[in-house]
Backbone as a printed PyTorch tensor [residue, N CA C, xyz], in Angstrom:
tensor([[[-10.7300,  -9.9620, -15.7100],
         [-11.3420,  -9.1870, -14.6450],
         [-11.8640,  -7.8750, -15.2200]],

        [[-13.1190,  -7.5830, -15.1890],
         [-13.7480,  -6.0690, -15.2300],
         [-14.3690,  -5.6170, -14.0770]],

        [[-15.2000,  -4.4230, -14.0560],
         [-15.4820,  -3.8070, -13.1950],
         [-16.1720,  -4.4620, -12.0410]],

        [[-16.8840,  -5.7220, -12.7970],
         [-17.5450,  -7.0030, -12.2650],
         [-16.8160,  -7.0640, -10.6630]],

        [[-15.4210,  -7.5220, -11.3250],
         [-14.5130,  -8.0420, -10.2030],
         [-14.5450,  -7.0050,  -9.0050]],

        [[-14.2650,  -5.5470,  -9.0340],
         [-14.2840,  -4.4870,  -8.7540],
         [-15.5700,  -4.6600,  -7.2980]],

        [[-16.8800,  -4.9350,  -8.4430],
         [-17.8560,  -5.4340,  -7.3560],
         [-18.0430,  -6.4150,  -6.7370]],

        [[-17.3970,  -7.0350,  -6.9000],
         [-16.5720,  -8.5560,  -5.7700],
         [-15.8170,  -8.3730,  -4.6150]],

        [[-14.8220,  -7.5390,  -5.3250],
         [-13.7580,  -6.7740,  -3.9680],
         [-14.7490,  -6.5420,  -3.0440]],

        [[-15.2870,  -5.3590,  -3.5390],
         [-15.9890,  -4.0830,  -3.0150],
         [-17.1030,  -4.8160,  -1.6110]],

        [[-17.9540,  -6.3770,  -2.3000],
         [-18.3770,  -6.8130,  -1.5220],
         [-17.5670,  -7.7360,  -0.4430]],

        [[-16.3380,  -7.9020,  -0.8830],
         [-15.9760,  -8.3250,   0.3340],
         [-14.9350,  -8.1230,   1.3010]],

        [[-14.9280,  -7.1300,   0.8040],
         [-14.3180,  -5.8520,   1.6690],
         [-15.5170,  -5.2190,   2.7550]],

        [[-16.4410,  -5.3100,   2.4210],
         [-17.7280,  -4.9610,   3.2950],
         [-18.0660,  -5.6990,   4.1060]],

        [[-18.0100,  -6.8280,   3.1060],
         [-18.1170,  -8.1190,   4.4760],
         [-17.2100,  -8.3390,   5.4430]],

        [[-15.8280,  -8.0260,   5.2230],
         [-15.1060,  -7.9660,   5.8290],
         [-14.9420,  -6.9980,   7.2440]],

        [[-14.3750,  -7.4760,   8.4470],
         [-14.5750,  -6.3810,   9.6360],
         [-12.8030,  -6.3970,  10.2450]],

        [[-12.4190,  -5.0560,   9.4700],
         [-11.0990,  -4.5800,   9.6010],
         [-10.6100,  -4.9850,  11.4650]],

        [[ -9.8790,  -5.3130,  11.4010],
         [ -8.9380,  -5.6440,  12.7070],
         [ -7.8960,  -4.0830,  13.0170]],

        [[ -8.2010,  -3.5040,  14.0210],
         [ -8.0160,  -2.1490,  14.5410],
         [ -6.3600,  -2.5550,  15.2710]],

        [[ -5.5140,  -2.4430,  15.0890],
         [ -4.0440,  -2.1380,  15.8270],
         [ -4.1780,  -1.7090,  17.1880]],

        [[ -3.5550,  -2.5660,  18.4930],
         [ -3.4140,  -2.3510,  19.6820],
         [ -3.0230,  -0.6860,  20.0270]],

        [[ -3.5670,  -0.2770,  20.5080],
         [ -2.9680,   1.4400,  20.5700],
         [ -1.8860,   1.8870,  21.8370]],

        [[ -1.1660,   0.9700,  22.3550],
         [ -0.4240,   1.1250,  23.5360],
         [  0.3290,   1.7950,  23.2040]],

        [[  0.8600,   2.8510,  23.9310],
         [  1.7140,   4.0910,  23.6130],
         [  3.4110,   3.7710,  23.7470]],

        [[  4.1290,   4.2970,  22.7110],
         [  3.9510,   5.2100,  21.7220],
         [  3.5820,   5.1120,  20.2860]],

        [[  2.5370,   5.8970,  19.8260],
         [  2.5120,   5.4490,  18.5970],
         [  2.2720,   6.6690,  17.5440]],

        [[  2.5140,   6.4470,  16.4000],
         [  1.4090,   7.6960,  15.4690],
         [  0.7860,   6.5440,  14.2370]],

        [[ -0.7960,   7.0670,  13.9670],
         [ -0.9650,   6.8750,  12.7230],
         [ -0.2630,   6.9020,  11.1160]],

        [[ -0.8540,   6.1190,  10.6450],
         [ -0.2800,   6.1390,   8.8230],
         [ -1.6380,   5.8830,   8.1270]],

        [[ -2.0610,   5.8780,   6.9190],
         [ -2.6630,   5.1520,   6.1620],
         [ -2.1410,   4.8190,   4.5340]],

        [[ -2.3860,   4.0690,   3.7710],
         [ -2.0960,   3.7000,   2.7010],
         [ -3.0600,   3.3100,   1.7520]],

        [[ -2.7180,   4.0100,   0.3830],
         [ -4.1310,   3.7680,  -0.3910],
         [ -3.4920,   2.5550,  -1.8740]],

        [[ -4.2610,   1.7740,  -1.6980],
         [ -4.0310,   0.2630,  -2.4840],
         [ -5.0240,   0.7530,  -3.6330]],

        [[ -4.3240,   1.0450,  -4.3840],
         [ -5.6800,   2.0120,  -6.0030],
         [ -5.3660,   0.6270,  -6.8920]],

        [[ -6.6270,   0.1110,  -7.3250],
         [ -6.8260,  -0.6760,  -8.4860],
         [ -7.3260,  -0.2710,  -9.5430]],

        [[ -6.8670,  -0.6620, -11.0330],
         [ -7.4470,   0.3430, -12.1660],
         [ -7.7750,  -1.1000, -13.1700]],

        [[ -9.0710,  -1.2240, -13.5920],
         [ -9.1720,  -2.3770, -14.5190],
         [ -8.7860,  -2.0050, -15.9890]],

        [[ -8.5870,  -2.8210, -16.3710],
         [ -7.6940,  -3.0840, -17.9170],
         [ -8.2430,  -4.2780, -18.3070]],

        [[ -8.1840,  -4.4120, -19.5260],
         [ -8.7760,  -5.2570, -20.2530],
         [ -8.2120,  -6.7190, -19.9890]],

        [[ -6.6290,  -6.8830, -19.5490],
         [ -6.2790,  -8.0070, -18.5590],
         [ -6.5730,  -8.7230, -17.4140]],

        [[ -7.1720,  -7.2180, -16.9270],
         [ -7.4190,  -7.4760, -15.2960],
         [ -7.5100,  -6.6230, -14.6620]],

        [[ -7.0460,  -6.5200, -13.2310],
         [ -6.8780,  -5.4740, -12.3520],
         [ -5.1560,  -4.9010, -12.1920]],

        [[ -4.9540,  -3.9370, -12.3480],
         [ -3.4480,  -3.6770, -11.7860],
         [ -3.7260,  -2.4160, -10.3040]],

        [[ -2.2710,  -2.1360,  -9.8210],
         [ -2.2750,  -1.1770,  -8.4360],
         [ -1.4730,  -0.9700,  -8.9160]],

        [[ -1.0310,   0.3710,  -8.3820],
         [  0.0060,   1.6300,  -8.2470],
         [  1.1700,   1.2750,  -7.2430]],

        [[  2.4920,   1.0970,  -7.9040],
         [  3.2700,   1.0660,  -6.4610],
         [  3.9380,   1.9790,  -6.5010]],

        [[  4.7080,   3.0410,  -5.6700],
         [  5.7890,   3.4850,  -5.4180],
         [  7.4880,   3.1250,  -5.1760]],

        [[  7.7980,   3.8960,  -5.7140],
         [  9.1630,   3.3290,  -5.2870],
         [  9.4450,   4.6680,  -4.3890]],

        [[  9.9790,   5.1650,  -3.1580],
         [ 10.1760,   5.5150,  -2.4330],
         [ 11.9070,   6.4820,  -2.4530]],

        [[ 11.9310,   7.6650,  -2.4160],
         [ 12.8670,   8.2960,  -2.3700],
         [ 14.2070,   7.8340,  -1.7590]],

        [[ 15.4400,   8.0910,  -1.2290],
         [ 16.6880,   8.0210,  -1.2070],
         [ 16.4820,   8.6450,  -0.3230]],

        [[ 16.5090,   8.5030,   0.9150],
         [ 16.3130,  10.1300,   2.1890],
         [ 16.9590,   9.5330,   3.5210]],

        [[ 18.3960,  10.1820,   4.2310],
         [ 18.7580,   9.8980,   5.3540],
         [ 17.6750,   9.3540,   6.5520]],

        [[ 16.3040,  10.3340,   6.2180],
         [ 15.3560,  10.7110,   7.2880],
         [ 14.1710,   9.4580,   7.6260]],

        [[ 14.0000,   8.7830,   6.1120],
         [ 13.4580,   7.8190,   6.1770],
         [ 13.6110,   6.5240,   6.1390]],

        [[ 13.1580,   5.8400,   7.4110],
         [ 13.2180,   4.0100,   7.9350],
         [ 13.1330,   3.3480,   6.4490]],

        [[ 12.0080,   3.7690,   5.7430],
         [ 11.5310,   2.7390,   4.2900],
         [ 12.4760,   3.3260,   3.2540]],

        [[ 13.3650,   4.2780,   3.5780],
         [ 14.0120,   4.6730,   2.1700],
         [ 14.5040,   3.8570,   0.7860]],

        [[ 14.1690,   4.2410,  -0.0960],
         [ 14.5320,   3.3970,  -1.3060],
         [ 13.2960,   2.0060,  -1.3470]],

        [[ 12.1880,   1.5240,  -0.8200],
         [ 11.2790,   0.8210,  -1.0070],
         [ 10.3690,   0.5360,  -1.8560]],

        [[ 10.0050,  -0.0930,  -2.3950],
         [  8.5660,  -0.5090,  -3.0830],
         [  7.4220,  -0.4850,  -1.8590]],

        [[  6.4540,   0.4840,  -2.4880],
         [  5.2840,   1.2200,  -1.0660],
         [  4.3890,   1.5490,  -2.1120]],

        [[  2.9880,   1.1390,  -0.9750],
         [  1.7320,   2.2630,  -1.4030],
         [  1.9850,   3.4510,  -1.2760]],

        [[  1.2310,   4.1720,  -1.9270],
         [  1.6510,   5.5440,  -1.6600],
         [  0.7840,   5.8400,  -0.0710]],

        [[  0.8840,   7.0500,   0.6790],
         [  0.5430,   6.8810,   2.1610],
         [  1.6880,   7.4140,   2.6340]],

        [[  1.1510,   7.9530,   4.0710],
         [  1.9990,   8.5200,   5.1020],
         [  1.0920,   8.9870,   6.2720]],

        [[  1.8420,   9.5370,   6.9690],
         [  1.1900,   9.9130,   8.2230],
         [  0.4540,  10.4930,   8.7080]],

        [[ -0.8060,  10.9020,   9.2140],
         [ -1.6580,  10.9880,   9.7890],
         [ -1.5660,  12.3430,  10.2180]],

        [[ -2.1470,  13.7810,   9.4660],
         [ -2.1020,  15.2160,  10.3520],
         [ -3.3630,  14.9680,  11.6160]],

        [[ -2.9100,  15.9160,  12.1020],
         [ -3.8200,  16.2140,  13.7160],
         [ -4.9680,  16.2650,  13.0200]],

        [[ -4.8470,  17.6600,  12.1100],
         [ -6.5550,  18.0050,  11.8810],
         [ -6.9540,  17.0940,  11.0530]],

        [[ -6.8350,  15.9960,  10.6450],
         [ -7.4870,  15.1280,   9.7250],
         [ -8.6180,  14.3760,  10.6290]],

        [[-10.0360,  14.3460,   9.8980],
         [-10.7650,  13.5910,  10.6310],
         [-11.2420,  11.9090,  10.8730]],

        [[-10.0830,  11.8340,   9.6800],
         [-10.1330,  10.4040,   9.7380],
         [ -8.9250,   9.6460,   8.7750]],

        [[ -8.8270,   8.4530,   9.0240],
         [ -7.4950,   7.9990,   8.1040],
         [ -7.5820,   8.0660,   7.0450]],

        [[ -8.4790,   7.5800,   6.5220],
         [ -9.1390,   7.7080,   5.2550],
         [ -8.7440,   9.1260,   4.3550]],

        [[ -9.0500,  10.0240,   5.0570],
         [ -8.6590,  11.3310,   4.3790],
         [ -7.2800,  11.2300,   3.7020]],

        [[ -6.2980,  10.6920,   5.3310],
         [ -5.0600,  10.4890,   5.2960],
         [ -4.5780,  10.1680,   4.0620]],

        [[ -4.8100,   8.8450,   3.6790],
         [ -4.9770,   8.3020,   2.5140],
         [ -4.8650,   8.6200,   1.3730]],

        [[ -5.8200,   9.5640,   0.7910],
         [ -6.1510,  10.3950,  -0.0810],
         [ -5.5760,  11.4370,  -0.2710]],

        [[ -5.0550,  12.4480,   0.7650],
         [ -4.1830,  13.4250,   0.5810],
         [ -2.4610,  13.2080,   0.5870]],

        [[ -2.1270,  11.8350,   0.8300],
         [ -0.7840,  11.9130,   0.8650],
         [ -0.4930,  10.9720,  -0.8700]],

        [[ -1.4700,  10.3760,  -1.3700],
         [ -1.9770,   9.7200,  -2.4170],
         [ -1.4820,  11.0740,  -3.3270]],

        [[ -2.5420,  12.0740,  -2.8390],
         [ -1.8950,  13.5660,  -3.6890],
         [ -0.9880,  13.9700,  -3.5580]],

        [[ -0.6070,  14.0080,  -2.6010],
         [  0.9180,  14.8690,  -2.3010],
         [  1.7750,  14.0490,  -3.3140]],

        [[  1.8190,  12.6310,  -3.1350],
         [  2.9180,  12.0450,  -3.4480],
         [  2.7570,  12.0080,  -5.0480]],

        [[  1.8800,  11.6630,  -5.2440],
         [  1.3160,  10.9300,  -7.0070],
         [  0.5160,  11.9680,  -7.7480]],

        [[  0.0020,  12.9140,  -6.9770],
         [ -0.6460,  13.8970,  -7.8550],
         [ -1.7830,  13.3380,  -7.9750]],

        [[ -2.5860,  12.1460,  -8.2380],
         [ -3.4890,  11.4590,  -7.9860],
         [ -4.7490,  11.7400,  -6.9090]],

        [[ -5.7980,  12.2260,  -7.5740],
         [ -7.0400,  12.9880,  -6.8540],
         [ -8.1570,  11.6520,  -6.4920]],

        [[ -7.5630,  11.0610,  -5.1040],
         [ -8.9340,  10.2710,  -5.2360],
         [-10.1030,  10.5700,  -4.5580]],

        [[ -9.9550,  11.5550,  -4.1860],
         [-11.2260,  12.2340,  -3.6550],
         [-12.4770,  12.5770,  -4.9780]],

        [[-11.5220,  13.0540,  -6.1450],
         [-12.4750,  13.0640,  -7.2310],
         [-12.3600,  11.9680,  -7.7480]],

        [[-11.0730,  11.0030,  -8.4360],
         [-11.5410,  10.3120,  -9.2180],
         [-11.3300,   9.1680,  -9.0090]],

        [[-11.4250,   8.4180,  -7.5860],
         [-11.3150,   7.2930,  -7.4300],
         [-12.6920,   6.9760,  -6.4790]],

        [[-12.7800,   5.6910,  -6.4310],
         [-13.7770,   5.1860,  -5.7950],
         [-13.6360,   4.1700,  -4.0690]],

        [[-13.5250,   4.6940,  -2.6080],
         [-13.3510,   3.9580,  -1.8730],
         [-14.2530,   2.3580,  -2.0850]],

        [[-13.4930,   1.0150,  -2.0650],
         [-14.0380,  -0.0940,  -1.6840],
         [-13.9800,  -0.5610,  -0.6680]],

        [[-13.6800,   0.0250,   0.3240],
         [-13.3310,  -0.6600,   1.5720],
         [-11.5640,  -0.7150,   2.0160]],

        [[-11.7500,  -1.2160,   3.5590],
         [-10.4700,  -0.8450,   4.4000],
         [ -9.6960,  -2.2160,   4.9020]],

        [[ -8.8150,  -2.5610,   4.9330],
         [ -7.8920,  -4.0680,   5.2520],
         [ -7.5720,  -3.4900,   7.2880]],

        [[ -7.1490,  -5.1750,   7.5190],
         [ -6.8710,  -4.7800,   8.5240],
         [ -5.2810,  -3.9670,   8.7410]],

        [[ -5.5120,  -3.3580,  10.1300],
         [ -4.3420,  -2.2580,  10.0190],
         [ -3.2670,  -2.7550,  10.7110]],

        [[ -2.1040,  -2.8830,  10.6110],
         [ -0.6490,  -3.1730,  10.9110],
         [  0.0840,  -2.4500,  12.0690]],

        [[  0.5410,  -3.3310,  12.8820],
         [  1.6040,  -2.5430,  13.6750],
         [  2.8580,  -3.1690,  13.8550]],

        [[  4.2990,  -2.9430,  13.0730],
         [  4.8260,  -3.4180,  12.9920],
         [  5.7180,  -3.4090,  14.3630]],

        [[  6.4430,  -4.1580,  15.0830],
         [  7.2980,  -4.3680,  16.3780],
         [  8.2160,  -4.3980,  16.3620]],

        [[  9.4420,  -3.5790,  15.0370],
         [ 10.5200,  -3.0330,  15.2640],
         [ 11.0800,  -2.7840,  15.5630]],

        [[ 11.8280,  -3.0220,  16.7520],
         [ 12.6700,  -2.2540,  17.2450],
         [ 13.1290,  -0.7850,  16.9200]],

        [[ 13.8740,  -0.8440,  15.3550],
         [ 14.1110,   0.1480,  15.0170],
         [ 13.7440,   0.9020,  13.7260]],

        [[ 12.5560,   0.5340,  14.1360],
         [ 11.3240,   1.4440,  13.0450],
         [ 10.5090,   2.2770,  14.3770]],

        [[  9.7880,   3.3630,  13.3900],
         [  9.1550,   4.3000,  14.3820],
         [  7.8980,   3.4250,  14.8780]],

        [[  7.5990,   3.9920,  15.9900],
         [  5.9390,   3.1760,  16.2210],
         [  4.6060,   3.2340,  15.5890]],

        [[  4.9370,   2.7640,  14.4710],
         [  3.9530,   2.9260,  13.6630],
         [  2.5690,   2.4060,  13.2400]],

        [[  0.8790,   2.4740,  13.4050],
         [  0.2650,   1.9940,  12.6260],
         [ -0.7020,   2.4350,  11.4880]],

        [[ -0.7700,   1.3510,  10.6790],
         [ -0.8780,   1.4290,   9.1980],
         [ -2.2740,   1.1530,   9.1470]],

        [[ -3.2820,   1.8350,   7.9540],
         [ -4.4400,   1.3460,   8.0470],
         [ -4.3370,   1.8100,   6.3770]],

        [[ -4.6980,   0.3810,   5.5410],
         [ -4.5930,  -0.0500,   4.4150],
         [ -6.3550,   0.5240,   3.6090]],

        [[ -6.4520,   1.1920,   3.0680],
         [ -7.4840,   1.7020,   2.2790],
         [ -7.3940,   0.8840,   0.6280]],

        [[ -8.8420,   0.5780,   0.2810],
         [ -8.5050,  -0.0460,  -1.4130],
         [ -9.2280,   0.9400,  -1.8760]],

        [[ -9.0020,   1.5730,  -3.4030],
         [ -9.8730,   2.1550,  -4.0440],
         [ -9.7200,   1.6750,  -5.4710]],

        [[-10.7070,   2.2830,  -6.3550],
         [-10.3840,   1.8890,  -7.4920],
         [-11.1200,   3.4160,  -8.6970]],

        [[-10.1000,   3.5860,  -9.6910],
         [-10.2310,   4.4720, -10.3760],
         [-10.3940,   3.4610, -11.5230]],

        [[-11.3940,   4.3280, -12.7620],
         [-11.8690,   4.1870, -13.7180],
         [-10.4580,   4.4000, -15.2000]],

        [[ -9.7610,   5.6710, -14.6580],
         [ -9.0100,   5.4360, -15.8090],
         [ -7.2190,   5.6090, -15.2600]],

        [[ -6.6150,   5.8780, -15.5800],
         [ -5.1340,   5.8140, -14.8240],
         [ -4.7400,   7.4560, -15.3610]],

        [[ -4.7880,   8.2740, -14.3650],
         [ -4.5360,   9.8050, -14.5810],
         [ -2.6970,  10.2800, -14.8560]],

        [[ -2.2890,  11.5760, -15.5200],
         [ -1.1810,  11.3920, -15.3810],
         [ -0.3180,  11.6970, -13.6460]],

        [[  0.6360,  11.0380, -13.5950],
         [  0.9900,  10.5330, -12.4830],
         [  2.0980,  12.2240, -12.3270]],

        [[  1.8280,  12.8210, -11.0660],
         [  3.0810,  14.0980, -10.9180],
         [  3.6130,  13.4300,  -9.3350]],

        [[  5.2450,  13.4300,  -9.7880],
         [  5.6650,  12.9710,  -8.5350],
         [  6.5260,  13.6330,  -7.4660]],

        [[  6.3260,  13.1450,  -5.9580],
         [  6.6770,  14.6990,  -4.7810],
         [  8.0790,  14.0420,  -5.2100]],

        [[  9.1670,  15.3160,  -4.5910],
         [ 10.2780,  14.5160,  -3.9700],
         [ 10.8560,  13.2570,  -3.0440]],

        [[  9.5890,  12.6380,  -2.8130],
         [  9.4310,  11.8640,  -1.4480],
         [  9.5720,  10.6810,  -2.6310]],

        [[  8.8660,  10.3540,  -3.7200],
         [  9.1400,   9.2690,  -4.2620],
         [  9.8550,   9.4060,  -6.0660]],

        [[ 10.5980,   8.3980,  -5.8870],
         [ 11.5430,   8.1800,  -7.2180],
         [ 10.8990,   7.6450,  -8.3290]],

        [[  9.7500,   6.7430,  -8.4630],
         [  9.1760,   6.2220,  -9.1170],
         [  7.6910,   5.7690,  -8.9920]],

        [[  7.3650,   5.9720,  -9.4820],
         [  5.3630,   5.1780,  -9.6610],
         [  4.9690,   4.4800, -10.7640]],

        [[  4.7000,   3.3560, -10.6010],
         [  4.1680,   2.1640, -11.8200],
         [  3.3580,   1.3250, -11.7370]],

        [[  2.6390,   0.8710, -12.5170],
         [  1.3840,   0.2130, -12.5100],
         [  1.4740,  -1.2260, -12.8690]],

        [[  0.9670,  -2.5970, -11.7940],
         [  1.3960,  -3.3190, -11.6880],
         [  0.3870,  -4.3030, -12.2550]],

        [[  0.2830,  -5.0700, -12.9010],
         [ -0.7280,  -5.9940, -13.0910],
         [ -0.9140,  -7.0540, -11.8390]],

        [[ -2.0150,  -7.5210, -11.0370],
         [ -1.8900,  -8.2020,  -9.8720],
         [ -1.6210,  -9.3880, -10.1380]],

        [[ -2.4220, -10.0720, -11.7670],
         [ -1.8360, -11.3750, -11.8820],
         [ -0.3350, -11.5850, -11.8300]],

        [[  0.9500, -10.2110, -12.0260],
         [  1.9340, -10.4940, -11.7560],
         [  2.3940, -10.6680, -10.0960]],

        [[  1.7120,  -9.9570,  -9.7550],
         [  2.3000,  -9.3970,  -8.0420],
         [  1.7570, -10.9680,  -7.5810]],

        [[  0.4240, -11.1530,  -7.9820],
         [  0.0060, -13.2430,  -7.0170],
         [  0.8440, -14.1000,  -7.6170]],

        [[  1.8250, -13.8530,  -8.7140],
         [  2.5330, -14.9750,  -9.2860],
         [  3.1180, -15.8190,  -8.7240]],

        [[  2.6140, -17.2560,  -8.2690],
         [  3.5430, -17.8630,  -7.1280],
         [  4.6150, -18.0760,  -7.4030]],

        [[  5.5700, -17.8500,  -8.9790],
         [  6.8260, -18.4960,  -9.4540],
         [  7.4780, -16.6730,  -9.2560]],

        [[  6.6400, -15.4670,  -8.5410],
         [  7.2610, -14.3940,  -8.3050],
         [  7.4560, -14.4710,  -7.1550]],

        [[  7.1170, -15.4660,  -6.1040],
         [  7.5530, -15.5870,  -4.9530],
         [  9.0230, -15.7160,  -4.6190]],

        [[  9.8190, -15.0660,  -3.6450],
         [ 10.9910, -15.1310,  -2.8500],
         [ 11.0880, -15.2940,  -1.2790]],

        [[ 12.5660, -15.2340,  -1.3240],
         [ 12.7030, -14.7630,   0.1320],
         [ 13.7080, -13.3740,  -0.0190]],

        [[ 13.6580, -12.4720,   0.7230],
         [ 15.0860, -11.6480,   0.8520],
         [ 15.6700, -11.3540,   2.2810]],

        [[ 17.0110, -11.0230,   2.2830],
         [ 17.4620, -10.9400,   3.6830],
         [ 17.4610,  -9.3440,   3.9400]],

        [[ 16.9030,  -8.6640,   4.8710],
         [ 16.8690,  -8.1860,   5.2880],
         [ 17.7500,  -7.1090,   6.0050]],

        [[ 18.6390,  -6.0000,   5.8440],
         [ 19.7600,  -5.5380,   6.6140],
         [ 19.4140,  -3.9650,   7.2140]],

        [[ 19.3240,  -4.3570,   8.6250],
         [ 18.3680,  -2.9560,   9.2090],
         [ 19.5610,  -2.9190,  10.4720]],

        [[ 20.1690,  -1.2460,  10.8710],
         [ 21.3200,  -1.3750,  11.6180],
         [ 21.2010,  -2.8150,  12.8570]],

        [[ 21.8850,  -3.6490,  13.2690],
         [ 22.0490,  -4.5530,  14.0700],
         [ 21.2510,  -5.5130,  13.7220]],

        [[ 20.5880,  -5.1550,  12.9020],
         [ 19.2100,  -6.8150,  12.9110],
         [ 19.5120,  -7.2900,  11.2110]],

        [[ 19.5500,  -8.8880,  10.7230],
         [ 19.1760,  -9.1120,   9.5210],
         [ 18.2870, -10.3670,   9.4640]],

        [[ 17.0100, -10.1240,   8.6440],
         [ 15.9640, -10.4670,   8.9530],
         [ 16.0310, -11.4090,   7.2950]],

        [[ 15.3250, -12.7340,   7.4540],
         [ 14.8210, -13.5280,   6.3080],
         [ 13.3820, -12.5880,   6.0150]],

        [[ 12.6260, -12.2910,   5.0920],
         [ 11.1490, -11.8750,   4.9460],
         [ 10.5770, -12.8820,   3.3450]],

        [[  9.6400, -13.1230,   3.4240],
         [  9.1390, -13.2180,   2.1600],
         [  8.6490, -11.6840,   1.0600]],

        [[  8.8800, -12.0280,   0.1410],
         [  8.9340, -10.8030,  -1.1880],
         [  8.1940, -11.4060,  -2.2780]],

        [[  8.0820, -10.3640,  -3.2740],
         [  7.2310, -10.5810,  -4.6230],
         [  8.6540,  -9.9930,  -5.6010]],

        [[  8.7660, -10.4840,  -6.4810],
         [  9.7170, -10.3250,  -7.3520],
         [  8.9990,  -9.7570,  -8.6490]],

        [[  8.7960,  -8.0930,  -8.7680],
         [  8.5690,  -8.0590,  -9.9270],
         [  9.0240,  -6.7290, -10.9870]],

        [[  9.5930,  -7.3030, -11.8540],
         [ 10.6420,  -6.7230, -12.9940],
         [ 11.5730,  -6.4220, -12.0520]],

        [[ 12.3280,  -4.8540, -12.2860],
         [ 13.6820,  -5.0780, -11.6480],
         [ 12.9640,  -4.8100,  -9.6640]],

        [[ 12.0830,  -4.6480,  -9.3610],
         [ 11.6760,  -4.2990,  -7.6840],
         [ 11.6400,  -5.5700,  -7.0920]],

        [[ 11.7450,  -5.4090,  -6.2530],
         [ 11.6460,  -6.7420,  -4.8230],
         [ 10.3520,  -5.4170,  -3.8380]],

        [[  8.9150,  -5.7710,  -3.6880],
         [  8.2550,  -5.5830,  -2.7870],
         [  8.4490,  -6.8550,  -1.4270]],

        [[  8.4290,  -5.9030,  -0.2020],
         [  8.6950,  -6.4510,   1.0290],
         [  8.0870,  -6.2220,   1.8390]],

        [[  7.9170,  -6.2660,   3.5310],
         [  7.9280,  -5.9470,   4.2440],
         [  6.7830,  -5.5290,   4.2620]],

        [[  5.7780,  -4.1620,   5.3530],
         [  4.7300,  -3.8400,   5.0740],
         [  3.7060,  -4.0070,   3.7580]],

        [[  4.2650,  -3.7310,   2.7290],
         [  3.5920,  -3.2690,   1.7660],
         [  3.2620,  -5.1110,   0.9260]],

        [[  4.3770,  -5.8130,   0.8140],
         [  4.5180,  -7.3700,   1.0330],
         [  2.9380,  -8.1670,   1.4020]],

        [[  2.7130,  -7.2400,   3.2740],
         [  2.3080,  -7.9970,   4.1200],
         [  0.2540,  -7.6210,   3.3630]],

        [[  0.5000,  -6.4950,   2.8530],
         [ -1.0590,  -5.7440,   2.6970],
         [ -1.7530,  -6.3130,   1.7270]],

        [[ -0.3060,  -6.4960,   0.0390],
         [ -0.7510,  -7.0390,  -0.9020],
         [ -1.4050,  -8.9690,  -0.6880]],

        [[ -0.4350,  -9.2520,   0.2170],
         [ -0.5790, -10.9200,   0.5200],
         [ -2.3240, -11.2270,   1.0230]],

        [[ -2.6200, -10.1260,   2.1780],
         [ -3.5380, -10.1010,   2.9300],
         [ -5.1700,  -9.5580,   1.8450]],

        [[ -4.6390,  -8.5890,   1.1330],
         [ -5.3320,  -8.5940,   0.2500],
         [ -6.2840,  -9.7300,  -1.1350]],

        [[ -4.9510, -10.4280,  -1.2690],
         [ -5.2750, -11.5230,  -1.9850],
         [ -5.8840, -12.2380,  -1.4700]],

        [[ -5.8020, -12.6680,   0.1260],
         [ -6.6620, -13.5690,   0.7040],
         [ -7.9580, -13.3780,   0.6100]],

        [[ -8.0220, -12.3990,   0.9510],
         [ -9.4640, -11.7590,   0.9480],
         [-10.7390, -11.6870,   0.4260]],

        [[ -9.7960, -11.2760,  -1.2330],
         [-11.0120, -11.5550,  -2.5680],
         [-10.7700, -12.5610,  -3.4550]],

        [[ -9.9470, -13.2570,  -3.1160],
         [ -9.4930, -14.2250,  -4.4860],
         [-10.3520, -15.9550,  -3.6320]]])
């Protein structure tokens, strides 16, 4: 895969017409930025591994980087991009390239906040050094031919106070990706592959 591929996404991500999340109240925005960087292998993305925090539902997770939605922001997109910085230090306002937007998520939790997600792809030219907030423990760069590996496919069980849930997962090195972030990469693959 080279930049070629890049312009494959890019077109069909365009072609594509994002599916907008029911807005019945209560809810707040999120967005999440899915950064692809080509390598002479292929394409890889950025995942997070997600802080240790009483405060947070996803604590300890494999995640895009992303978060929630300020008032004055004029669009998710921004969203995207500035929590991309906050978290990763990562400027994609300068040095990444938007390809287009996935459809956006609302997960029905019970006991998750009311949340929806609107999945942004971009893609940067070279892989910058990575500065990380307190919010996340780790950031690493994934090759996708590992993340589509169907022999990286699982299941994991799930343990959220009162509920334990079967989900499908990606198994890769010592992380188990799940849940949202699971659902974006899967949906993604459909898409351009």
């Amino acid at each position: 895969m080279t930049h070629l591929e890049l312009t494959r996404i890019a077109r069909a991500l365009t072609a594509n017409t994002p599916i907008p999340a029911p807005r019945d109240e209560p809810f707040y925005e999120a967005a999440v930025a899915l950064v692809l960087h080509p390598t002479d292998d292929g394409l890889e993305t950025l995942l997070i591994k997600r802080a240790e925090r009483a405060d947070d539902p996803w604590s300890g997770q494999i995640a895009l980087p992303g978060g929630r939605r300020n008032a004055d922001e004029e669009s998710l997109m921004l969203t995207a991009v500035r929590e991309t910085l906050e978290e990763t230090g990562m400027n994609l306002a300068a040095d990444g390239t938007l390809l287009g937007e996935l459809s956006e998520l609302r997960p029905r939790t019970p006991v998750l906040p009311p949340i929806i997600v609107r999945p942004y792809v971009f893609a940067v030219t070279s892989r910058p050094p990575l500065v990380l907030s307190e919010e996340v423990a780790e950031a690493f760069w994934v090759p996708l031919s590992d993340v589509y590996d169907p022999e990286r496919r699982q299941e994991v069980t799930v343990r959220i106070p009162g509920i334990h849930m079967k989900r499908p997962a990606i198994g890769v090195g010592e992380h188990v990706i799940w849940g949202m972030t699971e659902h974006i990469l899967r949906t993604f693959e459909e898409l351009w592959r």
